[in-house]
Every structure is written in structure tokens, then in C-alpha cells.
Backbone bond lengths (Angstrom), bond angles and torsions (degrees), N, CA, C in turn:
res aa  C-N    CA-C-N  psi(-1)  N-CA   C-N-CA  omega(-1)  CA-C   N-CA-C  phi
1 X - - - 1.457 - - 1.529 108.98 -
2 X 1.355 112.11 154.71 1.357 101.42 -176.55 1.701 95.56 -119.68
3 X 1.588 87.02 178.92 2.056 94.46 -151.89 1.391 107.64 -46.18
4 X 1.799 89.63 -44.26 1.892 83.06 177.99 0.866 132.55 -72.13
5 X 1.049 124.94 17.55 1.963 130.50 -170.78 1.579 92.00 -103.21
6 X 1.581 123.50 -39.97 1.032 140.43 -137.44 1.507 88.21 -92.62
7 X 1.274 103.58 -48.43 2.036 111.91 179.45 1.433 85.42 -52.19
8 X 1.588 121.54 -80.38 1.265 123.94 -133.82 1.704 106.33 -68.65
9 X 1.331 109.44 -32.69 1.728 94.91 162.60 1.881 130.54 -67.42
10 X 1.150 104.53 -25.11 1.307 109.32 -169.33 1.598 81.64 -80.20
11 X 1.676 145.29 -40.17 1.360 118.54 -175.73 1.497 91.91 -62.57
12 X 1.174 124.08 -81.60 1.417 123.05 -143.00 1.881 102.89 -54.03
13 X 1.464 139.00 -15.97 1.133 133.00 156.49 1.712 106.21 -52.67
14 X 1.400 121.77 -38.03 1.541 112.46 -139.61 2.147 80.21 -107.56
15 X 1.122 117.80 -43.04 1.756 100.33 141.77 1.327 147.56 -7.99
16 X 1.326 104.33 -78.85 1.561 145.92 -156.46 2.490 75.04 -83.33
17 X 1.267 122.23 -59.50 1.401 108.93 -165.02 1.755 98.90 -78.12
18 X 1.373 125.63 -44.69 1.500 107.93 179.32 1.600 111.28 -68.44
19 X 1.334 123.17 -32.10 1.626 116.73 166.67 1.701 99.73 -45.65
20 X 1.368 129.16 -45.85 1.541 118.06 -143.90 1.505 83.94 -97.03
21 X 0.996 127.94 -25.33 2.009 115.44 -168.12 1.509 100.88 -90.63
22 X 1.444 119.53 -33.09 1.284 100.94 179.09 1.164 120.90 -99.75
23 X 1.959 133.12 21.43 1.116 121.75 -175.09 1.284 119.91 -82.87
24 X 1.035 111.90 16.65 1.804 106.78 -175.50 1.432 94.15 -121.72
25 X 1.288 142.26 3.43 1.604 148.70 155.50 1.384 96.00 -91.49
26 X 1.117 143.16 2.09 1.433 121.95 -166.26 1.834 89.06 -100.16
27 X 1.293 113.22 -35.59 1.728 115.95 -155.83 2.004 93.25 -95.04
28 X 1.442 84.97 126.30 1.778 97.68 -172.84 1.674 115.02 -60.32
29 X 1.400 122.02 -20.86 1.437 147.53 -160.47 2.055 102.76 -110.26
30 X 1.242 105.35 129.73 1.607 117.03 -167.77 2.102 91.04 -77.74
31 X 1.073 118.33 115.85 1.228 144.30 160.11 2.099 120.88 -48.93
32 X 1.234 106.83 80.82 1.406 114.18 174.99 1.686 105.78 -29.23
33 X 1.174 119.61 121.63 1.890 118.99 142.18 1.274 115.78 -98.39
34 X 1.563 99.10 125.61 1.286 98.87 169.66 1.376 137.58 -63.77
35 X 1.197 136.31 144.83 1.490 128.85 177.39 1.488 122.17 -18.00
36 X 1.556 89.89 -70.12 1.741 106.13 178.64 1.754 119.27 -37.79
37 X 1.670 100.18 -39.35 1.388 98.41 -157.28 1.962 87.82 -87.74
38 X 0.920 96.76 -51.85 2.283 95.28 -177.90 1.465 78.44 -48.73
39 X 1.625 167.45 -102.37 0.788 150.87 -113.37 1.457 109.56 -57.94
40 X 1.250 131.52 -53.11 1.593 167.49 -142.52 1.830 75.36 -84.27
41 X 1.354 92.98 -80.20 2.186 85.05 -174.18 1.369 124.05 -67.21
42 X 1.430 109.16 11.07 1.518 115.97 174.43 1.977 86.76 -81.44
43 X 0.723 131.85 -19.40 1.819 124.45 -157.32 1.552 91.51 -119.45
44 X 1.322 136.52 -21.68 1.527 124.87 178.05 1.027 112.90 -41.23
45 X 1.664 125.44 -59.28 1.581 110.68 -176.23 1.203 129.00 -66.89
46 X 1.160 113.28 -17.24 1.634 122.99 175.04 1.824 110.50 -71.39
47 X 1.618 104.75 -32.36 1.175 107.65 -173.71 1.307 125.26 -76.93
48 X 2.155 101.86 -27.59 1.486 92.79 -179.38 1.385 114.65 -100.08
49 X 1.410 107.77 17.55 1.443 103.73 -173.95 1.619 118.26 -103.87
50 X 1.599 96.54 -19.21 1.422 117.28 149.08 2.110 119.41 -62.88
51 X 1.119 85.69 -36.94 1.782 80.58 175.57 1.568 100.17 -85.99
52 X 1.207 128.71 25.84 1.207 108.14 -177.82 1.609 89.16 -132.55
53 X 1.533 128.93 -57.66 1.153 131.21 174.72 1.363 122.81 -43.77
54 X 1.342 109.27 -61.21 1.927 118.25 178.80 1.360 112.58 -47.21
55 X 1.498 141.36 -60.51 1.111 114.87 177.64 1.636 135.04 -74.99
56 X 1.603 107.92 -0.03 1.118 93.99 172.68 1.721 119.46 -89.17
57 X 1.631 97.82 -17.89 1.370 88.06 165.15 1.444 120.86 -102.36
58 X 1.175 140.64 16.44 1.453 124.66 160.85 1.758 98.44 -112.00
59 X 1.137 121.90 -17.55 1.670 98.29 162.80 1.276 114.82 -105.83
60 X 1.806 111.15 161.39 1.630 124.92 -172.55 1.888 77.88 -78.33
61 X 1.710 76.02 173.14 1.854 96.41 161.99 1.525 129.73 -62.86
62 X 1.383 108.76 -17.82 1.676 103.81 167.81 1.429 108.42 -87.01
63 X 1.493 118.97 21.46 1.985 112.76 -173.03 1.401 126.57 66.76
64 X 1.453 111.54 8.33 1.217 120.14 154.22 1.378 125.10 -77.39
65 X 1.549 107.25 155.05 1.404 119.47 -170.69 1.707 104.14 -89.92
66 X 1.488 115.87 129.81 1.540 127.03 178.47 1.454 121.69 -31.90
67 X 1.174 122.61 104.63 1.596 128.24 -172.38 1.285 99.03 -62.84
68 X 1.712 126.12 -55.87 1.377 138.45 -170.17 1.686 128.75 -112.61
69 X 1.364 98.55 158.76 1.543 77.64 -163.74 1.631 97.41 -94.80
70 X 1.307 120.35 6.10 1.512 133.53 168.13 2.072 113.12 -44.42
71 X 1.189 97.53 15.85 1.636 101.18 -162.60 1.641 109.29 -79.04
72 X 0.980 135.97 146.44 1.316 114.63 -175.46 1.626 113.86 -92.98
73 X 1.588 103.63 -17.85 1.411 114.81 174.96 1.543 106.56 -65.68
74 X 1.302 131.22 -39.92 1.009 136.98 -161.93 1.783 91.76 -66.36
75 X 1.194 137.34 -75.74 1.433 138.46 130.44 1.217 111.28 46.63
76 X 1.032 99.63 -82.30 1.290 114.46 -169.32 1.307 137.99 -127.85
77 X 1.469 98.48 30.31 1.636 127.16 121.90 0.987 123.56 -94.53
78 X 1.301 144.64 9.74 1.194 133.95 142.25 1.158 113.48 -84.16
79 X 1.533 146.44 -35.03 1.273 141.39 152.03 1.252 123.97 -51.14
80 X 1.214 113.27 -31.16 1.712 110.82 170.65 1.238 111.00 -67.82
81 X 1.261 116.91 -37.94 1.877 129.01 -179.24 1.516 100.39 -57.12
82 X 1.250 114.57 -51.13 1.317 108.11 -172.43 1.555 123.92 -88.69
83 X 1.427 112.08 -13.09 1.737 107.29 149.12 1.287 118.71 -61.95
84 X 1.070 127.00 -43.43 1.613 141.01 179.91 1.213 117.59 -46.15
85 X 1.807 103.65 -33.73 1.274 96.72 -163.76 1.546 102.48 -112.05
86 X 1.399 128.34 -6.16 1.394 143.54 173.93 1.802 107.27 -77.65
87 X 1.818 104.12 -52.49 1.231 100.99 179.96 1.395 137.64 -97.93
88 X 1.506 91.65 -16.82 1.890 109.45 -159.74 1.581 114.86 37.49
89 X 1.643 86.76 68.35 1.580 85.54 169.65 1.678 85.08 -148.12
90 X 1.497 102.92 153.86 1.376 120.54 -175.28 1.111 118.61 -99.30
91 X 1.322 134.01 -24.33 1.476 149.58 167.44 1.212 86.80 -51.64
92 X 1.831 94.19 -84.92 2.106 103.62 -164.26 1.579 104.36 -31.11
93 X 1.175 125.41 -45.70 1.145 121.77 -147.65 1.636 104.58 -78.79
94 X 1.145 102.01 -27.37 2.136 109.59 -171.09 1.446 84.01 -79.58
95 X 1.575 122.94 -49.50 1.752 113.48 -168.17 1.634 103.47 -58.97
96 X 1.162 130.33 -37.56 1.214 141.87 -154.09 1.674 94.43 -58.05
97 X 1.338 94.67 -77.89 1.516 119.81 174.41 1.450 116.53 -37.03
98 X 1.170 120.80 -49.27 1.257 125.46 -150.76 2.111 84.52 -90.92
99 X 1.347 117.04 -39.43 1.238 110.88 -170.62 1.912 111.17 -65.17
100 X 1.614 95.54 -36.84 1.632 90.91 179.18 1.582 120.29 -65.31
101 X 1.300 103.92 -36.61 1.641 112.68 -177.00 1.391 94.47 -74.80
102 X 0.970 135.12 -17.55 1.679 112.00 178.43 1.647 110.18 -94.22
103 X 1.320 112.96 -17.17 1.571 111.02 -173.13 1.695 97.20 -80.62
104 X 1.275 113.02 -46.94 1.443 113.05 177.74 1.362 114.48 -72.09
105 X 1.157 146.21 -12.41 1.246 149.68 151.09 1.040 124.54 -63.49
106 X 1.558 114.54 -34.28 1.318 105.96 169.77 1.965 118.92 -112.00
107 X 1.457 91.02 1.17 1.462 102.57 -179.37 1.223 103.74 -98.24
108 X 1.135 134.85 -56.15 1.645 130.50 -158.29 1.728 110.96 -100.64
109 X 1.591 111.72 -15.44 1.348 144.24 172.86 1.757 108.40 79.77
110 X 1.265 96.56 30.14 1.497 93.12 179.07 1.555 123.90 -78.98
């Protein structure tokens, strides 16, 4: 691409995101959501944090799927699962996790 292609997309990208963040400040009148859709964004965060979590722990770094269950991530998602579900706390639960995968990572060298 040449520079100007490169200018003229990065405006119409940086456009195209202040058109979309500020369109609901632009209209003087408060905008109905429907049920369906507040329901639908009641589950977004759960959804993208699952597309973000799951593959890093069931695939290695070349995007393969886990041969063994020797994984240390695996570890400690299951220990995080089970603080979560003993305490319902999210801190405990990231320390939880984050403490098992590091003892076995650096203890068992997995």
C-alpha cells in the first residue's frame, strides 16, 4: 500500500470508530433496548472472556490441541474452578490459579 492509502484508511478507520462510539450521544432522546438484546449483553463478558481464555489453555503455542493432561494450565483451571465455586471471589480465584501454575511450573517443570 502506498502512504496514501495508508493515511486514507487509518482516517476512515478512526471515522467509522468515533461515528460508532458516539452515536448514541449524538440523538437528543434516551434510545429503548430491547429485552432480548440487555439479555444477549448480560452474557458478553462471559462470552469474550471465554474466547479468549479456552484456547490458550487447551492449545500449546503452535495452535495445537493438548496431547497430555500433564499441562500445568490445565492445573490450575481446575483449581481456579474450584475457588470460584467454594468462595465466589475473583481475586481468590486469579491468585488461586495463578499460584498453582506457578508452583508446578516451577516445581514439577511442567
Amino acid at each position: 500500500m502506498s502512504t496514501d492509502e495508508l493515511v486514507l484508511a487509518m482516517l476512515g478507520l478512526a471515522a467509522v470508530t468515533v461515528l460508532t462510539r458516539c452515536f448514541f450521544f449524538i440523538s437528543d432522546r434516551e434510545w429503548p433496548i430491547p429485552v432480548w438484546l440487555q439479555e444477549g449483553l448480560r452474557h458478553a463478558p462471559l462470552a469474550a472472556l471465554m474466547a479468549i481464555i479456552a484456547p490458550s489453555v487447551l492449545m500449546d503455542a503452535q495452535g495445537q490441541w493438548l496431547q497430555t493432561w500433564q499441562d500445568a494450565r490445565l492445573a490450575a483451571v481446575a483449581v481456579a474452578v474450584m475457588w470460584f465455586l467454594w468462595r465466589r471471589d475473583l481475586l481468590g480465584t486469579i491468585l488461586a490459579g495463578t499460584a498453582v501454575m506457578l508452583l508446578m511450573r516451577l516445581g514439577l517443570g511442567w
